[in-house]
PDB file of N, CA, C and O in Angstrom:
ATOM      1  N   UNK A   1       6.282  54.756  77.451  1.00  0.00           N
ATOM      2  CA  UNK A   1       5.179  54.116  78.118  1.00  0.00           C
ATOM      3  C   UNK A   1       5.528  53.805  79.570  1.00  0.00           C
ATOM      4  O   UNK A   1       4.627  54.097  80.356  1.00  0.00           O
ATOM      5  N   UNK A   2       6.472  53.353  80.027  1.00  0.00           N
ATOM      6  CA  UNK A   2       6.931  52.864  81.407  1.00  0.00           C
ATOM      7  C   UNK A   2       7.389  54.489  81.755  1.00  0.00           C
ATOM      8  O   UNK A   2       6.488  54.742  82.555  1.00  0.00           O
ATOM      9  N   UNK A   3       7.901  55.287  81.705  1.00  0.00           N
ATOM     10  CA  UNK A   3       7.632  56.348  82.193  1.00  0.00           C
ATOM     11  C   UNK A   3       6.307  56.964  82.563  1.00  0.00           C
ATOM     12  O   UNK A   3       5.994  57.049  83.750  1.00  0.00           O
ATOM     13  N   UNK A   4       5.426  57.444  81.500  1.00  0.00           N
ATOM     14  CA  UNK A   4       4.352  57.152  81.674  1.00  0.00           C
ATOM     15  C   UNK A   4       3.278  56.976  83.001  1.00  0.00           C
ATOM     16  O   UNK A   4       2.464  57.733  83.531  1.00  0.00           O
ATOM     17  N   UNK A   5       3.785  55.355  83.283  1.00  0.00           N
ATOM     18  CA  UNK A   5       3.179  54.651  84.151  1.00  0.00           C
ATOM     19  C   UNK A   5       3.769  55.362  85.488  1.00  0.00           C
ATOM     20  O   UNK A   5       3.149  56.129  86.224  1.00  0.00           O
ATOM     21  N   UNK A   6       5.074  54.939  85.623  1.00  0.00           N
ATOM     22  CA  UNK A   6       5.878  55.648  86.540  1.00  0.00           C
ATOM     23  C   UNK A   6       5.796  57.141  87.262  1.00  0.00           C
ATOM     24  O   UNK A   6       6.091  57.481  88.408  1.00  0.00           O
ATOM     25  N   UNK A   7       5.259  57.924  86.094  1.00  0.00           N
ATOM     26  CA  UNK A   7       4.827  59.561  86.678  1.00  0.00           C
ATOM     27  C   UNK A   7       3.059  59.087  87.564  1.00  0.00           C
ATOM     28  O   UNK A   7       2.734  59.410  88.707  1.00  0.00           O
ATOM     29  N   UNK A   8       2.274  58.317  86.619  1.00  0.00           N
ATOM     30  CA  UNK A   8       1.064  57.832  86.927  1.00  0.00           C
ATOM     31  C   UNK A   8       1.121  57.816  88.370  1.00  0.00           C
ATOM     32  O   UNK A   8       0.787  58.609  89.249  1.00  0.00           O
ATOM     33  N   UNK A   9       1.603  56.766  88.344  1.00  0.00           N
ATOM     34  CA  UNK A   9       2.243  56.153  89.932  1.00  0.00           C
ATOM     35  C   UNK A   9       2.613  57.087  91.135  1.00  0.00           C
ATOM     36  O   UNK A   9       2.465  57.026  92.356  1.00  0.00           O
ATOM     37  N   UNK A  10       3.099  57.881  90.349  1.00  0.00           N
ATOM     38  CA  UNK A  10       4.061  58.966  91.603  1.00  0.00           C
ATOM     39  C   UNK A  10       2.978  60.000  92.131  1.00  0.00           C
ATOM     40  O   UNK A  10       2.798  60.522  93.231  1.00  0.00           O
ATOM     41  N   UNK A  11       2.303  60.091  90.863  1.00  0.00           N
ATOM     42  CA  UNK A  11       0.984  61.457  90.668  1.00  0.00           C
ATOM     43  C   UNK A  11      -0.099  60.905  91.923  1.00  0.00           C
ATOM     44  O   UNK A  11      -0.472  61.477  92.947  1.00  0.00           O
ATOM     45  N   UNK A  12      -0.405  59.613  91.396  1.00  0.00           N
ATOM     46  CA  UNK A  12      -1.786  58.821  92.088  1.00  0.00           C
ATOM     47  C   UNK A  12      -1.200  58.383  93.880  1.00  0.00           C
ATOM     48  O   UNK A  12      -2.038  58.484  94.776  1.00  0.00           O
ATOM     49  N   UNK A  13      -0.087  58.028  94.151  1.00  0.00           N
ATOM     50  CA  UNK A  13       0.444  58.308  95.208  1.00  0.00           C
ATOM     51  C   UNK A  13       0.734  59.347  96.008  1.00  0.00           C
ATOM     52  O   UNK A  13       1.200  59.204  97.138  1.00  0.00           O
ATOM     53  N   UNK A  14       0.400  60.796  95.309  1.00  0.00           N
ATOM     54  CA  UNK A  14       0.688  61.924  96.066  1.00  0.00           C
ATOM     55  C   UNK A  14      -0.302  62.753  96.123  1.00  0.00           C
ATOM     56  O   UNK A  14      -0.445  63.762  96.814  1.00  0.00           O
ATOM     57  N   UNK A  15      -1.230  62.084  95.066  1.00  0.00           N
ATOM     58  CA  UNK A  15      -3.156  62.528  95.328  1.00  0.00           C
ATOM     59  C   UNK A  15      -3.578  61.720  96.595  1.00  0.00           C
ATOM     60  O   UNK A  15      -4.377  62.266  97.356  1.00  0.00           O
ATOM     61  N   UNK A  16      -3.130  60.511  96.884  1.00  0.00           N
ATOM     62  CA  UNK A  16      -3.684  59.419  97.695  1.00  0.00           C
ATOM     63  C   UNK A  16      -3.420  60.375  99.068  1.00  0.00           C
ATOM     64  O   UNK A  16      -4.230  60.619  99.963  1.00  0.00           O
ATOM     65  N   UNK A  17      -2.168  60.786  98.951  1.00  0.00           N
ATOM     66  CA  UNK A  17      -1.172  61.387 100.562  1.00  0.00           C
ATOM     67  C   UNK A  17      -2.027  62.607 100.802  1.00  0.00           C
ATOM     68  O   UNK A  17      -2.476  63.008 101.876  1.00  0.00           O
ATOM     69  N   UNK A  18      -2.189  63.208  99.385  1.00  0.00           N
ATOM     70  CA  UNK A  18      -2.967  64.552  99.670  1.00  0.00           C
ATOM     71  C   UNK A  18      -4.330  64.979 100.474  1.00  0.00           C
ATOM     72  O   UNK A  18      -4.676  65.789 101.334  1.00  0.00           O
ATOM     73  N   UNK A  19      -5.288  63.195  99.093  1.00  0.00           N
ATOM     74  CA  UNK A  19      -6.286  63.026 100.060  1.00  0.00           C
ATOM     75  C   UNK A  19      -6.453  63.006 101.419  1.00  0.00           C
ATOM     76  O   UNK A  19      -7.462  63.557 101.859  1.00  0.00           O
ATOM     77  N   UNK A  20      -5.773  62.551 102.095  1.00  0.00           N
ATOM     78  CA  UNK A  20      -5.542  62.247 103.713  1.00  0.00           C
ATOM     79  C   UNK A  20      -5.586  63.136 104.441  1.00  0.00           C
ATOM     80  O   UNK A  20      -6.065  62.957 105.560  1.00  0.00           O
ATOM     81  N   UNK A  21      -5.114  64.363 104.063  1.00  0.00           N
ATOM     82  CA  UNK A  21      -5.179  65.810 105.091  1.00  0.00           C
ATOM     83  C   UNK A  21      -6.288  65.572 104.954  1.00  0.00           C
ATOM     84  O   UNK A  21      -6.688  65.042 103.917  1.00  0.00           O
ATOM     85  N   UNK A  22      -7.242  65.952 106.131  1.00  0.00           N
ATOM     86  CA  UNK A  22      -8.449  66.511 106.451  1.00  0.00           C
ATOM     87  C   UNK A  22      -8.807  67.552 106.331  1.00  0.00           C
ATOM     88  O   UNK A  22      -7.850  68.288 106.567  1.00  0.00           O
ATOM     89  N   UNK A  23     -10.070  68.377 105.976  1.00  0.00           N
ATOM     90  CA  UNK A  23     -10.604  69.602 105.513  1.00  0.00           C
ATOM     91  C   UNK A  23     -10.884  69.914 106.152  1.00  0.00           C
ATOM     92  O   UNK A  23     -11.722  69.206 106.710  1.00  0.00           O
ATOM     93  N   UNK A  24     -10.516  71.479 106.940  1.00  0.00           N
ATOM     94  CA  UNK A  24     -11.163  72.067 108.389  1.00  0.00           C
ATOM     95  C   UNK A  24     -11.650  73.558 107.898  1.00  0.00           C
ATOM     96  O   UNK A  24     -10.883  74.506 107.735  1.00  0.00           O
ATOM     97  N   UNK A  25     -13.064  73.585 107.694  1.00  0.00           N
ATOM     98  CA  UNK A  25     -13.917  74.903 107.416  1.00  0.00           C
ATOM     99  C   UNK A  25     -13.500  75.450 108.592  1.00  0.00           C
ATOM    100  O   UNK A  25     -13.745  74.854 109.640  1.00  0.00           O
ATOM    101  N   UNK A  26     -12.899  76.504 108.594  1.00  0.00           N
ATOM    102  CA  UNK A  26     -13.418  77.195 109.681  1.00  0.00           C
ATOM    103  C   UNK A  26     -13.062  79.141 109.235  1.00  0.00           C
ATOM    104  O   UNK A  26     -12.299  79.260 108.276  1.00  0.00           O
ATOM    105  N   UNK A  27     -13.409  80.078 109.673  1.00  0.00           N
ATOM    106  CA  UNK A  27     -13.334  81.253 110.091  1.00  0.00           C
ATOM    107  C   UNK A  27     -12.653  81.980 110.644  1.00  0.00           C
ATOM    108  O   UNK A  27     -12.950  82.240 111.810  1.00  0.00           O
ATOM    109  N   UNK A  28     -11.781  82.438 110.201  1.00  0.00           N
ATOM    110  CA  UNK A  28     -10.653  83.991 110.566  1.00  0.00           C
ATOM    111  C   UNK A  28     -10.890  85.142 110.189  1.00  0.00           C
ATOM    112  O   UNK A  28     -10.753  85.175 108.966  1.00  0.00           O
ATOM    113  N   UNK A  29     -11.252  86.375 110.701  1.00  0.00           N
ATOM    114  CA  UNK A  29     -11.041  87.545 110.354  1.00  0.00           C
ATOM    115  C   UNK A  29     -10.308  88.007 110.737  1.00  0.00           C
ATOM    116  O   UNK A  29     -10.247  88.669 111.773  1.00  0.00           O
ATOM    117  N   UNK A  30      -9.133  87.639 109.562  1.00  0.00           N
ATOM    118  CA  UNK A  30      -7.730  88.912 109.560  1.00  0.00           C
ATOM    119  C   UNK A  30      -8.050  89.882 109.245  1.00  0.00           C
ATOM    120  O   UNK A  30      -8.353  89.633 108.078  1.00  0.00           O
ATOM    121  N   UNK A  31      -8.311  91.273 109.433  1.00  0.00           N
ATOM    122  CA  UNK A  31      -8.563  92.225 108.408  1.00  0.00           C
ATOM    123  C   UNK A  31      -7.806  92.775 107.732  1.00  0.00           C
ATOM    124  O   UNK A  31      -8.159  93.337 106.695  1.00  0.00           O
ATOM    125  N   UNK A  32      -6.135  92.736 108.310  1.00  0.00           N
ATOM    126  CA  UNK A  32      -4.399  93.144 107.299  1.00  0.00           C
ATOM    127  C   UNK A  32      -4.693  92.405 106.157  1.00  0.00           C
ATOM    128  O   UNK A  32      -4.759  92.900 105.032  1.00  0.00           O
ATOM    129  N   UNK A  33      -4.968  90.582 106.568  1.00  0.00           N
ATOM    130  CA  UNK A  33      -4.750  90.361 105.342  1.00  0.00           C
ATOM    131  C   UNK A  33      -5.611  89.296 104.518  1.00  0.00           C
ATOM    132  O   UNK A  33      -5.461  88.113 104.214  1.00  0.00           O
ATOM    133  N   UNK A  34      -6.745  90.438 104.266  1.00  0.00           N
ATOM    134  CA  UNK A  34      -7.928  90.288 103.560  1.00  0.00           C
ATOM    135  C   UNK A  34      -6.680  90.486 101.942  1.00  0.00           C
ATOM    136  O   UNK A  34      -6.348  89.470 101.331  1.00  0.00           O
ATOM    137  N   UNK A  35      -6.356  91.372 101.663  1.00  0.00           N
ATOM    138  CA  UNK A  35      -5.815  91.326 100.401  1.00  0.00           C
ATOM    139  C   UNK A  35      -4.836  90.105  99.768  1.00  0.00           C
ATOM    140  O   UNK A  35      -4.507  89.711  98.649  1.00  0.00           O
ATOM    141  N   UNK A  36      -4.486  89.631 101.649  1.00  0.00           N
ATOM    142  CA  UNK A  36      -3.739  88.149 100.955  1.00  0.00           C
ATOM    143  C   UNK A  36      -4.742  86.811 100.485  1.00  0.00           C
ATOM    144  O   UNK A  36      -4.577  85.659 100.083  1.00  0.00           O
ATOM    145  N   UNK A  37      -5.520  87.441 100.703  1.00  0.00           N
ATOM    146  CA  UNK A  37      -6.634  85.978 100.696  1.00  0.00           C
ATOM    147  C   UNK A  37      -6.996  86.261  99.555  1.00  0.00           C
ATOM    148  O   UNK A  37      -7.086  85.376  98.705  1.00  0.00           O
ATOM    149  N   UNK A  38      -7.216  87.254  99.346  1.00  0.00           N
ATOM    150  CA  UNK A  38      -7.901  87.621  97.901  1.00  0.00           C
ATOM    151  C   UNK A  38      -6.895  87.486  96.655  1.00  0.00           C
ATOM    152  O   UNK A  38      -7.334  87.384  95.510  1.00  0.00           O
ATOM    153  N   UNK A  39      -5.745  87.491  96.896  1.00  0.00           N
ATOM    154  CA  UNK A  39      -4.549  86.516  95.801  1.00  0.00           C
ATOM    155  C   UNK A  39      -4.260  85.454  95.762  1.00  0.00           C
ATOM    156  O   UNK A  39      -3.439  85.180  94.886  1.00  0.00           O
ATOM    157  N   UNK A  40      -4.709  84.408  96.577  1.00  0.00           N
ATOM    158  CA  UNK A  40      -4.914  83.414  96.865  1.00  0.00           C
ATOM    159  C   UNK A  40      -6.214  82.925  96.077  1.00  0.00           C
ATOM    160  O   UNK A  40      -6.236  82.066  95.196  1.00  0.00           O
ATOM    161  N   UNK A  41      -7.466  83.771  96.661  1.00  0.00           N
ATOM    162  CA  UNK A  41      -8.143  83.293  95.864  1.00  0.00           C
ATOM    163  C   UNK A  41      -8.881  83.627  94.295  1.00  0.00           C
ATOM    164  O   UNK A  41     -10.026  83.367  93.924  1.00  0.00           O
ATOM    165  N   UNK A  42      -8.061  84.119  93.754  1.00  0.00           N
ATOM    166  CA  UNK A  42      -7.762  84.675  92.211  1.00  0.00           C
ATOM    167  C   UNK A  42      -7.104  83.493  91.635  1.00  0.00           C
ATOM    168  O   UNK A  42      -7.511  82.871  90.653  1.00  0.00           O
ATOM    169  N   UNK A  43      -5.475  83.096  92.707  1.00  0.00           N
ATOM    170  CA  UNK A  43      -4.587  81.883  92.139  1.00  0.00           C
ATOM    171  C   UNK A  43      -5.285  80.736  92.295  1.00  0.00           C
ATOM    172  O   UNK A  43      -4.874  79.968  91.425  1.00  0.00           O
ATOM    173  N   UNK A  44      -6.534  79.956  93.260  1.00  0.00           N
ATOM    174  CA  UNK A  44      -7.630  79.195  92.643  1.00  0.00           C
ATOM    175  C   UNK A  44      -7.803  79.209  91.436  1.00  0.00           C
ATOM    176  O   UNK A  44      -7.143  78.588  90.603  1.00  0.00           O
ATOM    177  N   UNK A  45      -8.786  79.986  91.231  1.00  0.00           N
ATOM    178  CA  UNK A  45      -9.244  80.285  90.155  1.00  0.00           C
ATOM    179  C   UNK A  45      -8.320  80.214  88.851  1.00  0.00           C
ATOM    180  O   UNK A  45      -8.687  79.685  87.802  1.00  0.00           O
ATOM    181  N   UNK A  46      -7.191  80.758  89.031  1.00  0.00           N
ATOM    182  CA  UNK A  46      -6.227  79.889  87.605  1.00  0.00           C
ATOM    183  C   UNK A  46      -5.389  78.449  88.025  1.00  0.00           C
ATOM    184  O   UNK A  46      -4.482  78.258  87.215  1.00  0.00           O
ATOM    185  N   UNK A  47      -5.429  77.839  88.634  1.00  0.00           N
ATOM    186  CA  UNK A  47      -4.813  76.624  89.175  1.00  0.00           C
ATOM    187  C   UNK A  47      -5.338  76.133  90.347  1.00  0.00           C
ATOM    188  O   UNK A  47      -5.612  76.746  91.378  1.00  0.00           O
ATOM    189  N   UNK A  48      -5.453  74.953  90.083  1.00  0.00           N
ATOM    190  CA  UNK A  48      -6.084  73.659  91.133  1.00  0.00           C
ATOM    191  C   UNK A  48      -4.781  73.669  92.578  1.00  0.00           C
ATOM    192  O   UNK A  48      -3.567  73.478  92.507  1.00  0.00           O
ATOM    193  N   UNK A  49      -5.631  73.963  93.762  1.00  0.00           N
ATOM    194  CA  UNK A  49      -4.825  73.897  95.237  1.00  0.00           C
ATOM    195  C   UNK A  49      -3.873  72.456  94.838  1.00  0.00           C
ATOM    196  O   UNK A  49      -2.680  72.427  95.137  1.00  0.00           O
ATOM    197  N   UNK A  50      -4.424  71.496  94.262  1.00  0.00           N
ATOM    198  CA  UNK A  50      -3.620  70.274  94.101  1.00  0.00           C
ATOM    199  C   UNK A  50      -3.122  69.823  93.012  1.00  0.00           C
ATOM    200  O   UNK A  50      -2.902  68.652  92.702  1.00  0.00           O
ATOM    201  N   UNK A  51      -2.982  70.578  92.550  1.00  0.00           N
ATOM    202  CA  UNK A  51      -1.894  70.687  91.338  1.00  0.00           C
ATOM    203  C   UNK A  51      -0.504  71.438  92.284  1.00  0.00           C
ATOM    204  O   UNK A  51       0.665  71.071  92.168  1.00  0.00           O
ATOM    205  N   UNK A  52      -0.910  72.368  93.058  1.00  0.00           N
ATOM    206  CA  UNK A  52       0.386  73.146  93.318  1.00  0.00           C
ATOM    207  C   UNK A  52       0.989  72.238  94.744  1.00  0.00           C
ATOM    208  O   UNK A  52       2.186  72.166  95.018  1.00  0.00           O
ATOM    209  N   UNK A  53      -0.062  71.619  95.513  1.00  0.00           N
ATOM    210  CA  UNK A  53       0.092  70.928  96.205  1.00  0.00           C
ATOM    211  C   UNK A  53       1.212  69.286  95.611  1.00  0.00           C
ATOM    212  O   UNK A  53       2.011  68.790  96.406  1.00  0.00           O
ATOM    213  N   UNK A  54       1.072  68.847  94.522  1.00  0.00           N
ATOM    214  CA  UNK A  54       1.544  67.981  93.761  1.00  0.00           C
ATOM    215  C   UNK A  54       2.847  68.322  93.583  1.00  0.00           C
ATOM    216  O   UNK A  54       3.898  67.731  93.829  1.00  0.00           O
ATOM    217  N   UNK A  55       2.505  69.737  92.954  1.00  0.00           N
ATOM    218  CA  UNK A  55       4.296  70.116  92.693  1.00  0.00           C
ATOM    219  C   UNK A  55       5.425  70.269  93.769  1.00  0.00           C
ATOM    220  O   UNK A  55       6.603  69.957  93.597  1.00  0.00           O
ATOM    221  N   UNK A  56       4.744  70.927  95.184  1.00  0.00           N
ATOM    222  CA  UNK A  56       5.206  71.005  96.480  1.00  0.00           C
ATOM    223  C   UNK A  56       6.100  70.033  96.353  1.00  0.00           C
ATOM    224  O   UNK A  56       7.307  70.196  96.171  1.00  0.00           O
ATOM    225  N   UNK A  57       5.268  68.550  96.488  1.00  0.00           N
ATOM    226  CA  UNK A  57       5.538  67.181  97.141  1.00  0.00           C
ATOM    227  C   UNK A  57       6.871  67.278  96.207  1.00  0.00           C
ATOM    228  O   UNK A  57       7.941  67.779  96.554  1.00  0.00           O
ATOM    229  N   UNK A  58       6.624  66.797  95.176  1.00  0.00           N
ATOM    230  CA  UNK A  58       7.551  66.365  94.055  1.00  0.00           C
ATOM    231  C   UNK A  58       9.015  67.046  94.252  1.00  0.00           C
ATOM    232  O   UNK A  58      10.117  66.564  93.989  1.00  0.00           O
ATOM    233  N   UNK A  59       8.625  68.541  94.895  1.00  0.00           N
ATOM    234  CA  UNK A  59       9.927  69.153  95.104  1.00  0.00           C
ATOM    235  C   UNK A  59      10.229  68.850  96.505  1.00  0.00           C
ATOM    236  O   UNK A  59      11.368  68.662  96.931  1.00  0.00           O
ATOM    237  N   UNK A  60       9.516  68.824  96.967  1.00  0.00           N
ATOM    238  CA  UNK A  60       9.850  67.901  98.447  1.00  0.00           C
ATOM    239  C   UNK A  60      10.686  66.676  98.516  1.00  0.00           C
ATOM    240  O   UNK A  60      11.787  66.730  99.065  1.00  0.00           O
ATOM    241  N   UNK A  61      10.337  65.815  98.110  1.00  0.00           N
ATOM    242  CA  UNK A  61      10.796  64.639  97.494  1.00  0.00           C
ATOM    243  C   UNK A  61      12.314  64.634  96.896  1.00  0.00           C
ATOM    244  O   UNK A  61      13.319  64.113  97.379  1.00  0.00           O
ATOM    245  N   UNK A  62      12.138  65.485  95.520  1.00  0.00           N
ATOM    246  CA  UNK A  62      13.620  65.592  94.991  1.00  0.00           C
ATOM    247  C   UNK A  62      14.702  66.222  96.083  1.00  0.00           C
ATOM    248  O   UNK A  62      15.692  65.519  96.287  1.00  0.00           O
ATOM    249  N   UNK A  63      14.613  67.412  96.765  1.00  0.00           N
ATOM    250  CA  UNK A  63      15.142  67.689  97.558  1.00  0.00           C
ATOM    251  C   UNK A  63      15.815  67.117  98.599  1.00  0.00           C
ATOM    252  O   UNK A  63      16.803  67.551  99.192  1.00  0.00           O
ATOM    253  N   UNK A  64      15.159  66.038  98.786  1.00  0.00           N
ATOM    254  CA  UNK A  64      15.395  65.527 100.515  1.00  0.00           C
ATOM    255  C   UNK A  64      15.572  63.777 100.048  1.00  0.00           C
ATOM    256  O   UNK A  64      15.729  62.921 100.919  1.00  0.00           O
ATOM    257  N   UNK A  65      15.511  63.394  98.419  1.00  0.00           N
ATOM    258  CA  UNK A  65      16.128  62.141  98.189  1.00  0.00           C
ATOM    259  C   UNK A  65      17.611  61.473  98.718  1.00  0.00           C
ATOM    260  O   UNK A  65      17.861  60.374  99.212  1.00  0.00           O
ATOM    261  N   UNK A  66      18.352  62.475  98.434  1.00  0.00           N
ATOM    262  CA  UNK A  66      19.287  61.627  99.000  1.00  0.00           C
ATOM    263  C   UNK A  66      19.694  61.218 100.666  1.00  0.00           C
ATOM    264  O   UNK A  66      20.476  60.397 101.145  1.00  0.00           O
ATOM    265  N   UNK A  67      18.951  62.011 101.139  1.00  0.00           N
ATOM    266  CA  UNK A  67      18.646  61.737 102.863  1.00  0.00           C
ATOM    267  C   UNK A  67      17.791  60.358 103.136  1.00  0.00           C
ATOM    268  O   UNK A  67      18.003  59.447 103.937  1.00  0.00           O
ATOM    269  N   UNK A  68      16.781  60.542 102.204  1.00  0.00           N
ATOM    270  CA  UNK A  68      15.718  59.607 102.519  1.00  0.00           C
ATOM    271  C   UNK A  68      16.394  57.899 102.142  1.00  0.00           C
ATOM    272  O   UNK A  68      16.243  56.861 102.786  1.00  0.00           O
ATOM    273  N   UNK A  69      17.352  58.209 100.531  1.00  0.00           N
ATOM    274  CA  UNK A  69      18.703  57.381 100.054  1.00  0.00           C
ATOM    275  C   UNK A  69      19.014  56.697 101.382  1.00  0.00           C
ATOM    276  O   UNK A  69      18.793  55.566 101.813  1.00  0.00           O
ATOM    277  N   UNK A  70      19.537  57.661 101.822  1.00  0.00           N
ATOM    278  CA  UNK A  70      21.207  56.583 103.141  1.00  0.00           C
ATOM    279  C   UNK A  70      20.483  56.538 104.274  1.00  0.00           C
ATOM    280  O   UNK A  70      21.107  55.885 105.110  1.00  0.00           O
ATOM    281  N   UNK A  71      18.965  57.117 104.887  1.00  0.00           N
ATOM    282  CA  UNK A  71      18.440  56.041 105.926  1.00  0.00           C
ATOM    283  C   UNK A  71      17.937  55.401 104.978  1.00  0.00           C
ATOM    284  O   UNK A  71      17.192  55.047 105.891  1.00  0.00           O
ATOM    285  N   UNK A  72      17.465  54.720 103.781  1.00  0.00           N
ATOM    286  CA  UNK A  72      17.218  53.229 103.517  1.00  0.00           C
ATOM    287  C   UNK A  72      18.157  52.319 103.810  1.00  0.00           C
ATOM    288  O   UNK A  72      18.168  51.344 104.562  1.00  0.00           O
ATOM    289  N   UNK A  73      19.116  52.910 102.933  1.00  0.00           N
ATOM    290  CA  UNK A  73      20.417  52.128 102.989  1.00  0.00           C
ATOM    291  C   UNK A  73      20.914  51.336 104.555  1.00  0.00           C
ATOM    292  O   UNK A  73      21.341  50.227 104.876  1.00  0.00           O
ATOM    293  N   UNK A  74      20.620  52.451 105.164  1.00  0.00           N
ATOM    294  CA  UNK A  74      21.675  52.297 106.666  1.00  0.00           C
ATOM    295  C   UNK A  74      20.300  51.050 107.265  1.00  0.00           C
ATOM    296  O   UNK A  74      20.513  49.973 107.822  1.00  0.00           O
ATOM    297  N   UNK A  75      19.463  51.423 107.050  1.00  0.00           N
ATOM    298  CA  UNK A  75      18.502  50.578 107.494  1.00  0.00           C
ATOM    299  C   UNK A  75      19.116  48.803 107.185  1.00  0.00           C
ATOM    300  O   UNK A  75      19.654  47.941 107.880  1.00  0.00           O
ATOM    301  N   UNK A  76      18.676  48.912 105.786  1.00  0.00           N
ATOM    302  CA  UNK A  76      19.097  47.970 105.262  1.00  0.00           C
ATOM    303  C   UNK A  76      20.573  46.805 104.961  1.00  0.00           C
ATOM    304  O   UNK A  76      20.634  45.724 104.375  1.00  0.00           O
ATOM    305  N   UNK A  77      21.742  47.735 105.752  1.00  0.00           N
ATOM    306  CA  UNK A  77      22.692  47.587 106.155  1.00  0.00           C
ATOM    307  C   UNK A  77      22.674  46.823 107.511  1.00  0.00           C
ATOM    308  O   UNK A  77      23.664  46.112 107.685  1.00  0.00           O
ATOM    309  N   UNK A  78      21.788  46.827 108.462  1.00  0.00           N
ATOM    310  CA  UNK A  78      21.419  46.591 109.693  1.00  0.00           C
ATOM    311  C   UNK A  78      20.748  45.408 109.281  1.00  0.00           C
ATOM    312  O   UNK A  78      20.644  44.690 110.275  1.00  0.00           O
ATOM    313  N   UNK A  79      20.289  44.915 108.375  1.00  0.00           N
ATOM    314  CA  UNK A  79      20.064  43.647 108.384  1.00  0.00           C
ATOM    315  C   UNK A  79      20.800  42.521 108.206  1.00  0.00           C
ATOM    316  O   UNK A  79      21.616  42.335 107.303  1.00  0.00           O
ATOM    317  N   UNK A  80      20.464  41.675 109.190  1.00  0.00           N
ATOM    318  CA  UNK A  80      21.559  40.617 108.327  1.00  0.00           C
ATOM    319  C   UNK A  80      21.500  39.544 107.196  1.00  0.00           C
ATOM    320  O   UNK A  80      20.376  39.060 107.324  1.00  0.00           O
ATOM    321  N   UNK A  81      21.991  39.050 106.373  1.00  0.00           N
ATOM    322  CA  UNK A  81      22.651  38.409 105.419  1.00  0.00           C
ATOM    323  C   UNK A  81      22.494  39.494 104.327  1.00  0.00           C
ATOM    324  O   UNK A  81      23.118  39.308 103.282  1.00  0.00           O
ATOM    325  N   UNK A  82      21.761  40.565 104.442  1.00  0.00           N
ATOM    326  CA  UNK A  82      21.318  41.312 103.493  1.00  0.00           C
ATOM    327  C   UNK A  82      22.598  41.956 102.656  1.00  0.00           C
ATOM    328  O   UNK A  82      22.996  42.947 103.269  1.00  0.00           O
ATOM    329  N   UNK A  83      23.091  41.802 101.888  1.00  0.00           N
ATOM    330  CA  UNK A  83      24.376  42.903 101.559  1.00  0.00           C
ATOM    331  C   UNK A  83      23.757  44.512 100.250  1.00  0.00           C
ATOM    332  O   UNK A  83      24.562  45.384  99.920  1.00  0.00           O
TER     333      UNK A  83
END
């Protein structure tokens, strides 16, 4: 159950971040790569942009934790009485 909540949490926090990009309609005619668009938009059609967008983050995240780790730390080191 506290896992659970915890993925909840992580999920609804990285829909929230996602939300935030702004949506820009606009118009390109590549004509090379009309065939890339068109695998793209097939992979719609079997999976949600934010589902894969979700997974991105998550691997984003794991990746670059322990960086994100030791500037907290160092941050928090810089304070004082803080140990």
């Amino acid at each position: 159950m506290l896992v659970e909540l915890l993925f909840k949490l992580l999920f609804g926090l990285i829909d929230i971040i996602i939300s935030l990009i702004p949506s820009f309609d606009f118009q390109i005619d590549l004509g090379m790569l009309n065939p890339v668009k068109e695998v793209f938009a097939f992979l719609d059609n079997a999976v949600s942009v934010s589902l894969i967008l979700s997974i991105l983050a998550i691997i984003f995240i794991r990746d670059n934790f322990t960086l994100i780790k030791n500037i907290f730390f160092a941050i928090v080191r810089k304070i004082p009485f803080v140990d």
